[in-house]
C-alpha positions, 0 to 999 in steps of 0.5 A: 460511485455517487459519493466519490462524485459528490465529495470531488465536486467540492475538493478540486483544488486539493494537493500534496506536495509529496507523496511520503506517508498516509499518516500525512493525509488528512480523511478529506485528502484520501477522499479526494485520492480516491476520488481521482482513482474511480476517475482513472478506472474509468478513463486510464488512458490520457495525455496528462501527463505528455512532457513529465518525465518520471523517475523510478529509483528502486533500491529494492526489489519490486514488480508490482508496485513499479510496473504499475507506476510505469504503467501509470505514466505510460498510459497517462502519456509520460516518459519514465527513467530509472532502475530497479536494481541498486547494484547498476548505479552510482550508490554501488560505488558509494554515493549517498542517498542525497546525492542520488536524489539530487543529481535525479531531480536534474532530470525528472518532475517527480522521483517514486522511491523504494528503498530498504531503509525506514525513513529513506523517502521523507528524507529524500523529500527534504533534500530536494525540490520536486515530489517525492512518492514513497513506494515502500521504505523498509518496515515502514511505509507503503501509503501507494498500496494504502491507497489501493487498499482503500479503494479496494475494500470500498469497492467490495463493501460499499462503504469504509466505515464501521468494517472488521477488518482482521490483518494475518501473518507479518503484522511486525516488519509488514509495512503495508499493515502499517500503512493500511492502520494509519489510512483506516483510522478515520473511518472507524474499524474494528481490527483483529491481529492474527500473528505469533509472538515473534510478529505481533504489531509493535507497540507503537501502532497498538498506542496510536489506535489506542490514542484514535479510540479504535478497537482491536483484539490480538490472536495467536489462533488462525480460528474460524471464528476470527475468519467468520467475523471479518469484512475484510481478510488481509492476508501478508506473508512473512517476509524473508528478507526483514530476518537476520535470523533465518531459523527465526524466518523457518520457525514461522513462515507457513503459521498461517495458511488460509484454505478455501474451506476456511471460508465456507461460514464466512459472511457473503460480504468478506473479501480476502485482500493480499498486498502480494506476492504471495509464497504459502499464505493463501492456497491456490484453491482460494483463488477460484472463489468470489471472495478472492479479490487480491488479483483484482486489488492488485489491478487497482493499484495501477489507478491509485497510482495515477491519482497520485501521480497527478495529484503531486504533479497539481494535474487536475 
């Protein structure tokens, strides 16, 4: 990880005050974060955090992305208070947003946040004094998994820049789709975008890679010779609660089901990623072949989010 090594020797007193969108992060910013993830893979268990007391205020379901954010503070010896049902709190009764976050921020350092709304975390960092780490905000954002993203391709390609990266499924609600454009931007990708009409990429992400001068190309076809052009395959499912319209969500949820047979005239270097869960996407006999990584990406994320973490908290 030489080049991780040389980069943080340079950048040890880079910080962010919140945690909201990857757009935020300059190149050098997510250098520095992922610099701080090979850290903690190497070491996740230190007492860094020993008298931090993390919230984790999640409006919307999760496992993943909250357990390893409290594994995270746990193995960095921090205490963690919260909840991960809405229902049980105040906000049941009618409190707002603002008040939640402002009566939490009695009582923690840092507040992660989930919540069904776009926006829900830039605004909850403008209300309150102590960082804010945006952990998904509806269709919106999810820079946590961005960041393990990056690090994750890193890991199985060597490199970042000049990669085809090809995003299949829910590329229109699919925040981690989002995200990943925004962080991907500063090295220099080739994307190709597999999703039907009623999924296709908004327009405003197609104009911002048109305004970075990055290319991409737009499919319906699921074809191998998408597939065999890929460094990288993100899979995403769709997502059954961004639809009012569930005949809609019947229409399209199993378009695209990648099977290890599909892989067979890959290049030796694809990785196949997947922010999970998963439902239909990805076939189980995917999961016994080296190209497979989504279980390992997963894994990833607990170190990203010790990075992130302490770089909020200015814990070097």
């Amino acid at each position: 990880m030489q080049f991780f090594c040389t980069f943080a020797e340079n950048n040890l007193n880079m910080k962010m005050e919140s945690f909201v969108s990857i757009a935020d992060c300059s190149k050098a910013d997510i250098l520095h974060l992922m610099e701080g993830t090979a850290h903690f893979e190497r070491n996740p268990n230190q007492n860094v955090l020993e008298g931090k007391v993390c919230a984790t205020l999640f409006f919307e379901p999760s496992t993943r992305t909250r357990l390893s954010f409290e594994t995270a503070i746990n193995r960095l010896g921090g205490r963690v208070i919260g909840f991960s049902d809405a229902s049980t709190t105040s906000s049941a009764k009618g409190e707002t947003l603002k008040d939640t976050i402002k009566m939490v921020s009695n009582y923690a350092d840092v507040i992660i946040m989930r919540h069904h709304l776009e926006g829900a975390a830039r605004y909850a960092s403008e209300v309150t004094d102590i960082p804010i780490i945006n952990a998904g905000d509806g269709a919106n954002q999810h820079p946590s998994q961005t960041l393990l993203d990056l690090y994750s391709i890193y890991k199985t390609q060597q490199r970042l820049d000049n990669l085809a990266i090809t995003m299949v499924g829910d590329l229109k609600y699919g925040r981690t789709v989002h995200s990943l454009l925004n962080g991907m931007s500063h090295f220099k990708p080739t994307f190709h975008f597999v999703a039907p009409e009623e999924l296709r990429l908004p327009d405003i992400y197609k104009q911002f890679l048109d305004a970075q001068g990055i290319s991409y190309f737009e499919h319906t076809d699921f074809s191998p010779e998408v597939i065999d052009k890929s460094d990288i395959l993100y899979m995403t499912r769709v997502q059954r609660e961004r639809f009012t319209d569930l005949m809609e969500y019947e229409k399209v949820k199993n378009i695209y089901v990648l099977t290890n047979a599909m892989l067979d005239g890959s290049k030796p270097n694809l990785r196949v990623l997947h922010p999970l869960p998963r439902v239909n996407e990805i076939a189980l006999d995917v999961d016994d072949n080296p190209k497979a990584y989504y279980f390992e990406q997963a894994k990833n994320g607990l170190y990203a989010r010790q990075a992130i973490i302490c770089n909020v908290l200015e814990i070097k």
